[in-house]
C-alpha positions in Angstrom: -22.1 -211.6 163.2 -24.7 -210.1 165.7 -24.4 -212.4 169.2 -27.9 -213.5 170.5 -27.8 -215.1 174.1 -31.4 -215.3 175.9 -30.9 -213.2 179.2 -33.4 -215.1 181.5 -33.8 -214.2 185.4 -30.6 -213.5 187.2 -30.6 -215.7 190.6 -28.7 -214.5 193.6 -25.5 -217.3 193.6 -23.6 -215.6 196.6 -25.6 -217.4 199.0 -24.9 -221.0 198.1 -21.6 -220.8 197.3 -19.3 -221.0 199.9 -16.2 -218.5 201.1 -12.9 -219.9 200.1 -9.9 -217.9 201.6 -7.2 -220.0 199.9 -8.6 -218.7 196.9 -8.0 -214.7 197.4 -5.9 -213.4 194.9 -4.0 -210.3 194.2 -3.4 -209.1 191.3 0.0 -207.4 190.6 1.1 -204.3 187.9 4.1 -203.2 186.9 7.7 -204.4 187.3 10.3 -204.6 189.9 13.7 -204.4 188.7 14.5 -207.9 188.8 11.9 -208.1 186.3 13.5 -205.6 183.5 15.9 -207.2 182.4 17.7 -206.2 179.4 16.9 -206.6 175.9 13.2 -207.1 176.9 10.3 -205.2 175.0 6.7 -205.0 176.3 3.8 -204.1 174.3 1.6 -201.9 176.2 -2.1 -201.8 177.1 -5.4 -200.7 175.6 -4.1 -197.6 173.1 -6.0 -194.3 173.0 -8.1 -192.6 170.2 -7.8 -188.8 170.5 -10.6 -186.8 169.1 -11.4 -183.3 168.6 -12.8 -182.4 172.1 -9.9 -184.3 174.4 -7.2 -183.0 172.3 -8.7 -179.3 172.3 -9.4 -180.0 176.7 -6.0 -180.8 177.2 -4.5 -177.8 175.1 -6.3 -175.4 177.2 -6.7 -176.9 180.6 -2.5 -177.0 180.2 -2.5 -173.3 178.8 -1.1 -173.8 175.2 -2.0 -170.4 173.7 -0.4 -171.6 169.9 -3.7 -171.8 167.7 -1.9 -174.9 165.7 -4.0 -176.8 168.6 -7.0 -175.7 168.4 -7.8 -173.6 165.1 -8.4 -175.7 162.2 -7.7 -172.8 159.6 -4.6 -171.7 160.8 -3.2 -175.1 161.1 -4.0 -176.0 157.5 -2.8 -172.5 156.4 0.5 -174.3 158.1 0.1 -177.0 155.8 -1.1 -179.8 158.3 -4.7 -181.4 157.5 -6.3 -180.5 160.8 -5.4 -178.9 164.4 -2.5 -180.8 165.7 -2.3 -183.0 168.8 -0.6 -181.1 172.0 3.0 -182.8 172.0 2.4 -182.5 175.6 -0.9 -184.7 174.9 1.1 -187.3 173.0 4.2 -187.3 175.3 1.7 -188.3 178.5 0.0 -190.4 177.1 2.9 -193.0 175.5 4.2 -192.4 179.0 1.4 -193.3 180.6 0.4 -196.0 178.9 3.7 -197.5 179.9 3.3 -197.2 183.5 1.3 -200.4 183.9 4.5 -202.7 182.6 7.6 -200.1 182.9 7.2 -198.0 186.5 4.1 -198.6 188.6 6.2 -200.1 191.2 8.7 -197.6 190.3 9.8 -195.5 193.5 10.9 -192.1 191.4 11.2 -191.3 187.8 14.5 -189.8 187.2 15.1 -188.2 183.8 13.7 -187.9 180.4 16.4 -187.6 177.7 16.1 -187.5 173.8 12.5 -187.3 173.2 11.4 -186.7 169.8 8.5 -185.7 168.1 8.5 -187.4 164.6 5.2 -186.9 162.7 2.4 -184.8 163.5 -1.1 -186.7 165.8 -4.0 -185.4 164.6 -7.8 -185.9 166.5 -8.9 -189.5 165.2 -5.7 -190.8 165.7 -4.8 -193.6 168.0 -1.9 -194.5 169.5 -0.3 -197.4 171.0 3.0 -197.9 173.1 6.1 -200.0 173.0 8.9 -200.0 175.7 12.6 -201.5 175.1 14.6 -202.5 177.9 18.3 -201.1 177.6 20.0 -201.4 180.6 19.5 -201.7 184.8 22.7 -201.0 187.8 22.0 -202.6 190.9 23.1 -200.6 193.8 23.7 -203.3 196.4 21.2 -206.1 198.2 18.1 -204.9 199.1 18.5 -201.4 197.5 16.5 -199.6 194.8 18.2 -199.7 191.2 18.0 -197.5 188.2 16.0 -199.3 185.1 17.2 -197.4 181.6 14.2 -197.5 179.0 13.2 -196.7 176.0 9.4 -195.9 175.1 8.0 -195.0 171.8 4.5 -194.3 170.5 2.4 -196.0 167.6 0.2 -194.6 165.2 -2.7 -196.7 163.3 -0.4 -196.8 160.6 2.6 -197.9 162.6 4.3 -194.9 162.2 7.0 -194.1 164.9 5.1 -190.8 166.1 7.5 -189.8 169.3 10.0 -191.7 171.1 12.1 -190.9 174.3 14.3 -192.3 177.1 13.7 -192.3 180.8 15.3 -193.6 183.6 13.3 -194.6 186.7 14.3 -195.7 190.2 12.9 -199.2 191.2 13.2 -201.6 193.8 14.0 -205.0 193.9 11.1 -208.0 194.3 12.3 -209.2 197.4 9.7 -211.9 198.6 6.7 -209.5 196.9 5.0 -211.6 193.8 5.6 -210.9 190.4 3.1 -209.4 188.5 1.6 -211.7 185.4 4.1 -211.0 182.0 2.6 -208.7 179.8 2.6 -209.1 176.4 6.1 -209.1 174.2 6.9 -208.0 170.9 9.9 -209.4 169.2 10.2 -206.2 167.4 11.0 -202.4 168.2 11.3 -200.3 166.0 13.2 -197.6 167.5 14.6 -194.8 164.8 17.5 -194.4 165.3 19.1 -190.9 163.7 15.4 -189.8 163.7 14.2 -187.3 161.2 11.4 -185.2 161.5 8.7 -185.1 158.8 6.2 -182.4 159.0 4.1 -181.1 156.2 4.9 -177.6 156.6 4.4 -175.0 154.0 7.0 -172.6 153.5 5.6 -169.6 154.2 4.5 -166.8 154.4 1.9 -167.6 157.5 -1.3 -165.9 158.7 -0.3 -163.0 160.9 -2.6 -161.0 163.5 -3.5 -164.7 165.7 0.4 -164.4 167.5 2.2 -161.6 168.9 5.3 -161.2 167.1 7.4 -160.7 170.5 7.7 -164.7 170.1 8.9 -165.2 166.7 12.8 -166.6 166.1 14.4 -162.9 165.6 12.4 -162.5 169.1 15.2 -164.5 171.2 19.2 -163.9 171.8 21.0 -166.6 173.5 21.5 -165.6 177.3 18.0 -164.0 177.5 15.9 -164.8 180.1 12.1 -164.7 179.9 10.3 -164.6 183.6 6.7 -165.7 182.8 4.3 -163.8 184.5 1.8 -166.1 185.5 1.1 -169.2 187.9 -0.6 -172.0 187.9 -2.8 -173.7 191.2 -3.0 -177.2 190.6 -6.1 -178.5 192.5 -7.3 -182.3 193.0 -7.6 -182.0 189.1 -4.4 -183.6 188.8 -6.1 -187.1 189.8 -8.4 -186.8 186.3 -5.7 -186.1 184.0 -3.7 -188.6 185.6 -6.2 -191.6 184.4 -7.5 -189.6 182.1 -3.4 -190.1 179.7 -4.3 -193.4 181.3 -1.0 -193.4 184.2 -2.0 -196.2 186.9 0.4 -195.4 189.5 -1.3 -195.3 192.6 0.8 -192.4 193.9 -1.0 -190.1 191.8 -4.4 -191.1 193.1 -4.1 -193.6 196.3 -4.1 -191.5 199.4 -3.6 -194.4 201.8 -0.7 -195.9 199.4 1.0 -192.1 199.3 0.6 -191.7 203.1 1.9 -195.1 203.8 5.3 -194.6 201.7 8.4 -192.9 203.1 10.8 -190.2 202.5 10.5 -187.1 200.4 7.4 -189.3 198.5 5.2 -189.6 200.9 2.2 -187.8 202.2 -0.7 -186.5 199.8 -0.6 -188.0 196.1 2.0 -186.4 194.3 0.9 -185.2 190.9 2.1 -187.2 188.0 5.4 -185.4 186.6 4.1 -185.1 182.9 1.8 -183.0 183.8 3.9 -180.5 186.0 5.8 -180.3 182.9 2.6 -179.9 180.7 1.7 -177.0 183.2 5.0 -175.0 183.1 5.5 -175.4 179.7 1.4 -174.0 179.2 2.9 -171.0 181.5 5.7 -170.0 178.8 3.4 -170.1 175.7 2.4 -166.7 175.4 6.0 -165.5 175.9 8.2 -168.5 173.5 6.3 -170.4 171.7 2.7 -169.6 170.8 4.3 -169.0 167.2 5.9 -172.8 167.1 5.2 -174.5 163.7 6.4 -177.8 165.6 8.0 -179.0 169.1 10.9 -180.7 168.2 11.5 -182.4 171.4 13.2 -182.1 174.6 16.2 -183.8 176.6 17.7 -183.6 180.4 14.2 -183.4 182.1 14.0 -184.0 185.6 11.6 -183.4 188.4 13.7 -182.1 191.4 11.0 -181.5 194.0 7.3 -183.4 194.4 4.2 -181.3 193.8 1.0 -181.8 195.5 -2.7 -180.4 195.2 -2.4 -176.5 196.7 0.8 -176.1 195.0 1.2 -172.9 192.5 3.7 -174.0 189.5 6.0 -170.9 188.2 8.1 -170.9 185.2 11.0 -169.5 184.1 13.0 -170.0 180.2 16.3 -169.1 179.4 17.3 -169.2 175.7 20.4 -171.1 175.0 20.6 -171.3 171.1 18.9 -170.2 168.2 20.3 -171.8 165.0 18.4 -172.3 161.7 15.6 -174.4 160.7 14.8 -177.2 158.2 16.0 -176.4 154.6 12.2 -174.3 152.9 10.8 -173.3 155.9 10.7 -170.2 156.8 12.1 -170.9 160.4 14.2 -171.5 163.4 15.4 -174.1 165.9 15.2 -172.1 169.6 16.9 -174.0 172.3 14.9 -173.0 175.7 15.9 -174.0 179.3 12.7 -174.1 181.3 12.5 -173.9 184.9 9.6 -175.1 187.2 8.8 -173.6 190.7 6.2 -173.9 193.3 4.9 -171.7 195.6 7.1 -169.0 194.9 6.3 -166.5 191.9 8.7 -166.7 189.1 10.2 -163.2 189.3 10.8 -163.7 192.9 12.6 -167.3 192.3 15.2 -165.0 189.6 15.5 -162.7 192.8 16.2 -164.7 195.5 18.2 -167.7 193.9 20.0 -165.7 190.8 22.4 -167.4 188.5 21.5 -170.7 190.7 18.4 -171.2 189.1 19.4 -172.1 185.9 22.3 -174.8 187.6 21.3 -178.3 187.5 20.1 -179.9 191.2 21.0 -183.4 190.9 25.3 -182.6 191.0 24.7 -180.1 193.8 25.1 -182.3 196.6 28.5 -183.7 195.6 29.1 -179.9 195.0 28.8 -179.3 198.8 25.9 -177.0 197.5 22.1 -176.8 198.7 19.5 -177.7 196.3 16.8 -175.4 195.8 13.5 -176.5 197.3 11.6 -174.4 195.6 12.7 -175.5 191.9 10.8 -178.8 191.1 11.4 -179.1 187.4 14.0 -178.4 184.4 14.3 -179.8 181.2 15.9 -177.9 177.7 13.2 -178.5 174.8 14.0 -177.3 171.2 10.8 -175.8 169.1 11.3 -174.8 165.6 9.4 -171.2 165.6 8.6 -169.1 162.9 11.0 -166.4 161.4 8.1 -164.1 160.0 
């Protein structure tokens, strides 16, 4: 049906209709912990299409050097049907989609655990977002509390792409209002003892596109890769923030940001998925440029804030390297990766040693400093090729 509406002559109305203060309203986003409770699942906003050029501007504006994002022939050599989506893509953008419903009023995001990557995203894709409510602790009146979800993303088909866990840090509502309820589904339809399903071919490859210093026979448990490389992260940060479509105003509200207090406040802090997008650009040359798929990552946390001016450094140490899927001609490598700032990453294996590589969060009750330099660590899992 094509709409027809005559337009006419617009007349000015502001005039002649009078200013009404008991009117004002103020619209609210996101949720305070009273508000997530348990058992509760929110459909998210909008959805995303990827095509060709975002999914090919993200690969490369976050240093991904493995052509299976952005070489059509080698991909389908591979046995997919086109150049894959970035997991990194995919991963900040069912985050972000969340934000609006799970964390925009969320004080600090504490931990990613279990994320996995299911099925490959390909440009033309869209994807939609779901978030499950498992659990929230209360700390006391008044204090923050710590809201356990789970997130997952959508295809068209309704295919279970990627799904993860996260814990974030949120206040209580206090006298502040609510924000309208968003959209519920009844169902979620979480996998649980998730397989992956990738059409890979088993081999051989095209050679002469990858070094072959990062194939699987590359990597001995106990090594450790410095990266050589660092990344400036400029005012850039507040793009790709809206552009995976995360709405919290700390990422992009200077007077919000300057207004908060503690270790959070001051200039916009750049949104954690992309610090990790960064650092894990910065180790593709050296681990994973010959990945035929990320298979997820677990124990992620961002330790220190990062602002604009802030170099990112990165570090990986392997920690297994056991075999792959049964016909492919590959290997599951288990990687620690370690974010810095400001400091190159040879230098942070110099001056803090063995401590790097310790987690930051138990240090404290450990009567031990934490490291103000490190701001991220996670352990991801990527199935690289043997040959």
């Amino acid at each position: 049906m094509t709409v027809k509406m005559p337009l006419g002559v617009q007349e000015e109305k502001a005039p002649s209709l009078p200013v009404n203060l008991e009117q004002v309203r103020h619209p609210q986003y996101g949720r305070y912990l009273d508000d997530l409770e348990p058992g509760r699942v929110f459909r998210h906003p909008r959805g995303f299409t990827i095509d060709h050029g975002w999914a090919r501007s993200f690969a490369t504006c976050f240093m991904e050097t493995n052509p299976l994002y952005f070489n059509a022939e080698y991909a389908r050599a591979l046995g997919f049907q086109d150049v894959v989506v970035s997991p990194q893509l995919v991963f900040n953008l069912i985050l972000s989609m969340g934000v609006q419903n799970d964390s925009e009023k969320a004080i600090a995001n504490l931990g990613y655990y279990q994320a996995q990557f299911l099925l490959p995203v390909y440009p033309g894709d869209t994807l939609t977002a779901m978030t499950h409510v498992v659990s929230r602790r209360e700390r006391g009146e008044g204090q923050p509390g710590i809201a356990h979800i789970q997130t997952l993303g959508i295809n068209q088909r309704d295919e279970v792409v990627m799904q993860y866990e996260r814990k974030i840090l949120v206040g209580p509502r206090g006298d502040a209002p609510a924000a309208a309820p968003p959209p519920e589904s009844p169902a979620f339809p979480w996998v649980e003892n998730a397989s992956l399903h990738v059409p890979l071919t088993p081999g051989p490859y095209p050679t002469g596109l990858t070094g072959g210093h990062t194939l699987a026979g590359s990597f001995q448990p106990g090594d450790i890769i410095v990266h050589a490389n660092g990344r400036t992260v400029t005012d850039e940060h507040m793009w790709w923030s809206y552009g995976v479509g995360n709405t919290h105003p700390l990422h992009n509200d200077r007077i919000y940001s300057t207004g908060r207090t503690g270790a959070m406040s001051g200039e916009p802090i750049v949104y954690g998925g992309l610090v990790f997008a960064w650092l894990q650009g910065l180790t593709s040359r050296d681990v994973s440029e010959n990945a035929l798929w990320e298979v997820g990552f677990s124990e992620g946390y961002h330790t220190q804030p990062t602002v604009a001016g802030d170099t990112l450094a990165a570090i990986s140490r392997v920690l297994a390297v056991d075999p792959g899927p049964e016909g492919v001609d590959g290997s599951v490598v288990t990687f620690q990766l370690i974010g810095v700032k400001n400091i190159s990453a040879a230098q942070a294996v110099e001056t803090y040693g063995a401590e790097l590589f310790e987690k930051e969060l138990p240090k404290r009750k450990l009567g031990k400093e934490k490291i103000s330099a490190k701001v991220f660590e996670v352990e991801r899992r990527v199935l690289l090729r043997n040959a």
